[in-house]
N, C-alpha and C positions, 0 to 999 in steps of 0.2 A: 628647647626640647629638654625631657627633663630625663636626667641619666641616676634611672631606678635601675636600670638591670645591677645583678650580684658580680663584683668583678672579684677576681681570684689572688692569692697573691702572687704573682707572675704579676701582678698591673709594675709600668714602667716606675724606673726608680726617681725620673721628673712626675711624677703623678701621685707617688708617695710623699715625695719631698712639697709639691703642693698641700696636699690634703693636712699633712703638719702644719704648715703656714701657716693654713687658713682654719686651721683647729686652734690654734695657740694665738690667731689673732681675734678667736670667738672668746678665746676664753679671757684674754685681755679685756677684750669689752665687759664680759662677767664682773671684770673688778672693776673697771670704770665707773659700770651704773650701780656699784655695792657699795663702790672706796671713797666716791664722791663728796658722801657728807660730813667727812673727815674734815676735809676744808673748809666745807659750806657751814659746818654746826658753828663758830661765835655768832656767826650771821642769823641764822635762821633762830641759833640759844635768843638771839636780842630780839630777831623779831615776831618771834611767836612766845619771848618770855619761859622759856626753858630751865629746869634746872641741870646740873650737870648730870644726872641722873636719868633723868630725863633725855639725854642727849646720848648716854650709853644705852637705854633701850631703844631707843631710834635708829641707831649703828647695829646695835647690837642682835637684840632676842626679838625684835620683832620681825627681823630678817630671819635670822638663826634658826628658830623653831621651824619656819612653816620650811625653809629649807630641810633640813635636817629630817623632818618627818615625812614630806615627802621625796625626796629623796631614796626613800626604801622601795617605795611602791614603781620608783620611776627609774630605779633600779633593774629588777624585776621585770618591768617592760625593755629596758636593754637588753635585757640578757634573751629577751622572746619575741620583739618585734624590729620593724626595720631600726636601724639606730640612727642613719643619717639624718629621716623624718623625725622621731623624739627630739634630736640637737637641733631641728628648723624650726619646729613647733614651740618649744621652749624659747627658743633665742628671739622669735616676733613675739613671744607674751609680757617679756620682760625688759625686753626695749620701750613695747606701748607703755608701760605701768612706769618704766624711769622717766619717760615726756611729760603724762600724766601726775608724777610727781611737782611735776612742772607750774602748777592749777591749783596745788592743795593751797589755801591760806589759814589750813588750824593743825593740832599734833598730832588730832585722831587721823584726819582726811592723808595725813604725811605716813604715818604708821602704819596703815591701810592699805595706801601704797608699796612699802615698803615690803608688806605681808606676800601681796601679788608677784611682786619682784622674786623673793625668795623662793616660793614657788617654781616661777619660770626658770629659774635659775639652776633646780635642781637636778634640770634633764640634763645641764648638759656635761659635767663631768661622767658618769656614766657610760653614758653613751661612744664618747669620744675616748677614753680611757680602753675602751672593749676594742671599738674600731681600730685606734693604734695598734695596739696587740695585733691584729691581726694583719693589720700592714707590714709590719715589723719583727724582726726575729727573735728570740730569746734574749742572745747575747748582747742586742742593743737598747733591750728595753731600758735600763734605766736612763741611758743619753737621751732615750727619746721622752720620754715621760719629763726627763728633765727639762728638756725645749718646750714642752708644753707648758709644764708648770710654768715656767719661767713670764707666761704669761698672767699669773696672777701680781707679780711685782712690776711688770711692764704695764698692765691696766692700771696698778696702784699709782704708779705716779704719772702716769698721762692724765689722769682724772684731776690729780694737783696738778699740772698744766694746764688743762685743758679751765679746770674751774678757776686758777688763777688770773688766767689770761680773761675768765669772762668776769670776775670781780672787779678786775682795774680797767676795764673799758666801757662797762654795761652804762657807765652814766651818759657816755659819746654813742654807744650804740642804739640807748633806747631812742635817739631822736630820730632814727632814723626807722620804729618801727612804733610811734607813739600810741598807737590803737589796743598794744597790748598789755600797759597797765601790770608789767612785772616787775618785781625788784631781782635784784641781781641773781640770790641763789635759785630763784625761779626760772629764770633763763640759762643759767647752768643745764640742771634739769633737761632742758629742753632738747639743748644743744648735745647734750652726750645719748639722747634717747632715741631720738631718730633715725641715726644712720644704722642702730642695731635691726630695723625693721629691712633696712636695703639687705646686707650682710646675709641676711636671714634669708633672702629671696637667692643670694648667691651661691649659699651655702645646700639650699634645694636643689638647685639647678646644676650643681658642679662634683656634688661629694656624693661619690655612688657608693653604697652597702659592700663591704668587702667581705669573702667568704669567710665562715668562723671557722674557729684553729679545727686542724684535724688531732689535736694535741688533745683527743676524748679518751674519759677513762670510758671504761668496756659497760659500767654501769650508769654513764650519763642518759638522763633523759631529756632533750629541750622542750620547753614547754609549747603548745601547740594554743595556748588561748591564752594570750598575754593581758589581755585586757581583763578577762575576768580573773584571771591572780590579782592584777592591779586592784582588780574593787575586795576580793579576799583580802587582800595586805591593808587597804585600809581598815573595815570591817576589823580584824584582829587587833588592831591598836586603837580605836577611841571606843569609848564606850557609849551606847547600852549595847554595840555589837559587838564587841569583843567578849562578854558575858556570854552571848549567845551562842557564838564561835567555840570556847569553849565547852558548853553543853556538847559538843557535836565528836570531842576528843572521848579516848579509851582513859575512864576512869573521871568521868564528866565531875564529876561530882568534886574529888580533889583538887581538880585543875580551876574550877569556878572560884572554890575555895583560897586559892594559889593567887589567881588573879583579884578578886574580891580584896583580898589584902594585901595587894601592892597596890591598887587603888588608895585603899583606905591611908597607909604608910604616906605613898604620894601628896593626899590631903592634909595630911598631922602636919610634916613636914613645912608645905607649902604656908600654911597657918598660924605655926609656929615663926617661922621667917618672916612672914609678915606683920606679928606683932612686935618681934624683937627690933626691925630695922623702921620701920614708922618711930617707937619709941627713940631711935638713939638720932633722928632727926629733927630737928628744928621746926616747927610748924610751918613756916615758909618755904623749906624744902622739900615739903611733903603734898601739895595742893592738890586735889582732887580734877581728875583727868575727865571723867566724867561722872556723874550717879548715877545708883543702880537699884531702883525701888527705894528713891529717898536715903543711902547712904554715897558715902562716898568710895569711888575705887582710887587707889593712890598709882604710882610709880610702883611701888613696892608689892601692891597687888596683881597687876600683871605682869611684872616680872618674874614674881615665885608662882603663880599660878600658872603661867608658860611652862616655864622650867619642869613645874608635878606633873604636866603633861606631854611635855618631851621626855622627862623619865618613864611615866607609866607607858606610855606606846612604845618607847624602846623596849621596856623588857617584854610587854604582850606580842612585839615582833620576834624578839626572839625567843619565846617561848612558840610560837609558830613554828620559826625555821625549825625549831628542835623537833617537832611533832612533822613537818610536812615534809623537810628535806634534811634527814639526820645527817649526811656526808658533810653538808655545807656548814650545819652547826659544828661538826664534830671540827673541820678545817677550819674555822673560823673563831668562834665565841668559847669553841674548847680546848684550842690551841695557846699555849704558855706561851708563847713566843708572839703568835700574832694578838692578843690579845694587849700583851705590855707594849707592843711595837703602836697599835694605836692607842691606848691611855697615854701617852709620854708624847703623841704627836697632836693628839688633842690638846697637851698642856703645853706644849712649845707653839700653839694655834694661839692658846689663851696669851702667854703671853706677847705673843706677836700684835695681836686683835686689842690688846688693850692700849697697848702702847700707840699702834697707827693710829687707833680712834680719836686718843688725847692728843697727838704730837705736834700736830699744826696752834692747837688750843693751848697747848702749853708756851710753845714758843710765842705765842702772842702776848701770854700773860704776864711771861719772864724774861726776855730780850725784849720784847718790843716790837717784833716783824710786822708788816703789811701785808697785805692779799699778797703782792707781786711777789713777798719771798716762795711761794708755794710753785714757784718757778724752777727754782732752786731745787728744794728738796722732790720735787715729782724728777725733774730729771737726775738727783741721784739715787731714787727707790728707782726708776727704770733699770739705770745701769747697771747699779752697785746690785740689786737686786736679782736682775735679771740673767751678770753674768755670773753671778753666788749659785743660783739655779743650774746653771748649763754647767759650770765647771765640777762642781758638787757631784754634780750625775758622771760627768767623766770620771773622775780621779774614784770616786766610787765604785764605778763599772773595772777597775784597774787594780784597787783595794778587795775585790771580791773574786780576783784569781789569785791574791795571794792565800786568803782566809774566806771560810765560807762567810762569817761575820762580818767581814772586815768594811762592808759598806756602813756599818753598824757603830764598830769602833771608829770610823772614820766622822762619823756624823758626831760623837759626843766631843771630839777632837776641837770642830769647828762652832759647837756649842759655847764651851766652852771658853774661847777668842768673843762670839757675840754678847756672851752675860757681862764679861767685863768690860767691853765696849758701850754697850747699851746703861751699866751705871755710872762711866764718866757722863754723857750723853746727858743724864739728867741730874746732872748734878753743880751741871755748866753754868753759868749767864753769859757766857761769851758765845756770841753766834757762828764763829768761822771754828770753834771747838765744837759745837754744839754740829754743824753740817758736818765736819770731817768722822768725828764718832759714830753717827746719822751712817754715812758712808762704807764705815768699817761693821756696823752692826746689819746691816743691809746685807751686805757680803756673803760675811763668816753665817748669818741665821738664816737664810737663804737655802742653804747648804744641804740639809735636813730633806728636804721635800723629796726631790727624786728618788736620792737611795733608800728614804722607810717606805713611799709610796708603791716602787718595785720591790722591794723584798718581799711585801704585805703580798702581792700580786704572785708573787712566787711560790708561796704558801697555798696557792689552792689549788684547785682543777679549773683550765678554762672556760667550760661551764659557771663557773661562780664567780669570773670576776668582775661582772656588773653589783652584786652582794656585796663585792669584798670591797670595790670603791666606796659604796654605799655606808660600808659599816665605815671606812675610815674618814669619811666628810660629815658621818654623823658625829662624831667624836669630837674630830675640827673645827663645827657649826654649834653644835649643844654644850660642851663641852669650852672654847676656844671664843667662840663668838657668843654665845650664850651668857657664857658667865664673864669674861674678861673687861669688854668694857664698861660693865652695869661695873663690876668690882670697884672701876677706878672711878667713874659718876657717882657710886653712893657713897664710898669713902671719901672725895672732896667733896662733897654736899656736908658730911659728918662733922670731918678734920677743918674743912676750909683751907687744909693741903693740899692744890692737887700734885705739887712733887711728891710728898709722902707717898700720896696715891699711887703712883706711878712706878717709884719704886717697889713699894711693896711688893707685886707681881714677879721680882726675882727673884723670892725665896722658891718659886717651886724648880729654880733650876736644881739643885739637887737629888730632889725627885724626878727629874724628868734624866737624869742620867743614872742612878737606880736603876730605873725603868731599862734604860735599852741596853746595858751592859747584863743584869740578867736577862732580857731576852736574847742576847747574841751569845748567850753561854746557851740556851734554849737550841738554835738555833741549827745550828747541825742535821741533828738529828729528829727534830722536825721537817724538815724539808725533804730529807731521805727517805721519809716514810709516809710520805703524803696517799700514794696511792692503798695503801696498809692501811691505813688508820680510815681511809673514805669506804674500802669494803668494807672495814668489821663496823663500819657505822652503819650500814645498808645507803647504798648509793643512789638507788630508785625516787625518785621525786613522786611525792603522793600527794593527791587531789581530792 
């Protein structure tokens, strides 16, 4: 039977404590079927002829994008339709497509997949992010968001288990199913894809819609047609709709204008990048993915041509929000504090994202390891990761009754500890150094995620914080996954360093603690005045 009714929050605190579980073990699977090709890429580099570059848009931006972009729209349908349904319907699109990955034998048919995944994918932090909130009290939120999160490092390295364990056995196991004609990372694939299809029927059947906060400003309006926002919010980010869309604003004419050349900017750019980075490559490096009217398109072509268009839809979304719901722009994309709070989690994304992407590939390049070591390291990204997440969120939650910042300053704390960890890490060839630092950086950067995730969250009306997860996984995704691991693919393609490469990505730790030390001097009194700043924006949602 399937338990749609709206339960309140009064549902039992064994029913809360479920619905977590089973939130934070969907969202572990989210990283299994994303984190997988971290292990699988020497395999799949050798057997589809890869370059490393190659191997960062595969990880990376071909996921990233379609995440990320939509992700806004599906945002937006959190915040307006049932949410348990978006997390089912999502979670069975992107299990099929991670099986289905299962079947590709070339880059495009693998990439393609990948595209799909990203998509499904997108529902379901949103969703589940809203839903918690409303199971949960204020005072808890960042422990609990913490446990959730906690399943992005728990999926991370069950994936390197899971694909370990099918690397060193696939040559014993395929006898046993000869008719299908897989090689190993194909059956990986397989094996981590299908049970998200079950999970997805459980997750229908068990996790009922909980009533939304009564925690409304006096000018919230919820939206009553969720799905035609949803085809709005696309329409305003690609174009020739989003041209159109604007004809339709107060002052058409400007705002076409407005848009028209961030398009345009977006192109130069993208154009620009593309002749610089083809040029500083190798011709071997660079080999044409597919032709496009008799030329060729590179690596480097769709990865900057992604990118101009995850920028340009970012800003024509948020040139929307500003135009349709001025409270949400005003609390979100014009707030100092939230604003620096997600550019600086973006870039702790990037680095995080670059470094998983390479870190099995490295150590294979430079120790020596085998599949079975990915044994290893998945069960220390479980741990070490998972209880960096949970304990983070505690001691944060603890740190923010002494200081309204203080989850803030607590996080640059434990930054701090992972930068220097993560460049012994790679700086190693000893591999019982190389896991323990592994360990220590897993931990301490960990740390990060619950307490800026809940602050961000705290920053607005609950009305908007389907918007406000959205703006922060876009940052995390375009920004983190977007650019991190193409950075360290096209730099070892360059250098023929991929340690260079790898390091390089911690110079922005100083930037990324910039960043959150002014926003927690921000922070105060941003928060204080949340209700303030949403009237004199007009609070009203316009249609």
């Amino acid at each position: 039977m399937f338990m749609t009714g709206v339960v309140t929050q009064r549902a039992s605190r064994f029913y809360r404590v479920y619905v977590l579980v089973l939130m934070t073990i969907i969202y572990a699977l989210n990283f299994v079927d994303r984190q997988i090709v971290a292990i699988l890429s020497p395999y799949i580099k050798a057997d589809l002829h890869l370059t490393d570059a190659q191997v960062g848009l595969l990880y990376g931006t071909s996921f990233a994008l379609f995440y990320a972009v939509f992700g806004l729209p599906l945002a937006r349908l959190a915040d307006g339709w049932r949410r348990n349904w978006t997390l089912s319907i999502g979670l069975t699109i992107w299990s099929a497509l991670t099986a289905a990955s299962g079947l590709a034998s070339t880059f495009p048919q693998l990439a393609a997949a990948r595209i799909g995944i990203g998509i499904g994918e997108a529902s379901a932090s949103p969703a589940a992010f809203s839903m918690l909130q409303d199971y949960f009290s204020k005072a808890r939120r960042a422990t609990v968001l913490a446990i959730y999160l906690s399943g992005n490092y728990i999926g991370a390295g069950a994936s390197l288990i899971i694909a370990a364990n099918v690397l060193s056995r696939w040559q014993e196991m395929s006898r046993d199913f000869p008719s299908l004609h897989l090689v190993a990372w194909q059956a990986a694939y397989l094996v981590v894809g299908v049970p998200g299809i079950l999970l997805a029927l459980v997750a229908i059947l068990t996790i009922r819609e909980p009533e939304r906060s009564s925690e409304r400003d006096s000018l919230a309006n919820t939206t009553t047609t969720p799905f035609r926002d949803v085809g709005r919010l696309f329409a305003v980010m690609l174009p020739p709709f989003s041209f159109i869309a604007c004809s339709r604003k107060n002052a058409a004419t400007l705002e076409i204008f407005r848009n028209v050349l961030i398009f345009v900017l977006c192109v130069i750019a993208a154009a620009s990048l593309i002749f610089v980075t083809d040029r500083m490559l190798d011709p071997s490096h660079r080999p044409a993915v597919f032709y496009l009217y008799g030329l060729p398109v590179t690596t480097n072509v769709l990865q900057w041509s992604a990118m101009a268009l995850g920028a340009y839809a970012t800003a024509s979304w948020a040139r929307s929000i500003h135009f349709n719901d001025p409270a949400t722009s005003r609390l979100t994309m014009k707030t100092g504090s939230f604003v620096r709070l997600v550019v600086a989690g973006g870039l702790v994304t990037l680095i995080s994202y670059a470094l998983t992407a390479f870190m099995f590939l490295y150590a294979k390049r430079y120790i020596g390891i085998g599949p079975e070591a990915g044994v290893t390291l998945g069960i220390i990204s479980t741990v070490a990761g998972g209880l960096g997440t949970m304990v983070g969120g505690r001691i944060s939650d603890f740190a923010r009754k002494i200081h309204p910042a203080g989850r803030i300053y607590f996080v640059c704390g434990a930054l701090l500890l992972s930068g220097c960890c993560m460049f012994r890490q790679y700086t190693t060839n000893v591999w019982i150094l190389f896991v323990c630092m592994q360990a220590a950086a897993s931990f301490f950067h960990t740390m990060w995620f619950g307490p800026v995730m809940a602050t961000c969250q705290d920053l607005v009306l609950p009305r908007m914080r389907g918007t406000a997860t959205a703006v922060q996984f876009l940052a995390g995704n375009l920004i983190g996954l977007g650019m991190g691991p193409y950075w360290i693919g096209l730099l070892s393609d360059i250098t023929g360093n991929l340690r260079e490469a790898m390091l390089s990505v911690l110079v922005l730790f100083p930037v990324v603690f910039w960043l959150f030390i002014t926003a927690a001097a921000r922070l105060p009194k941003d928060e204080t005045s949340i209700q303030v700043r949403s009237r004199s924006a007009g609070g009203e949602i316009k249609h």
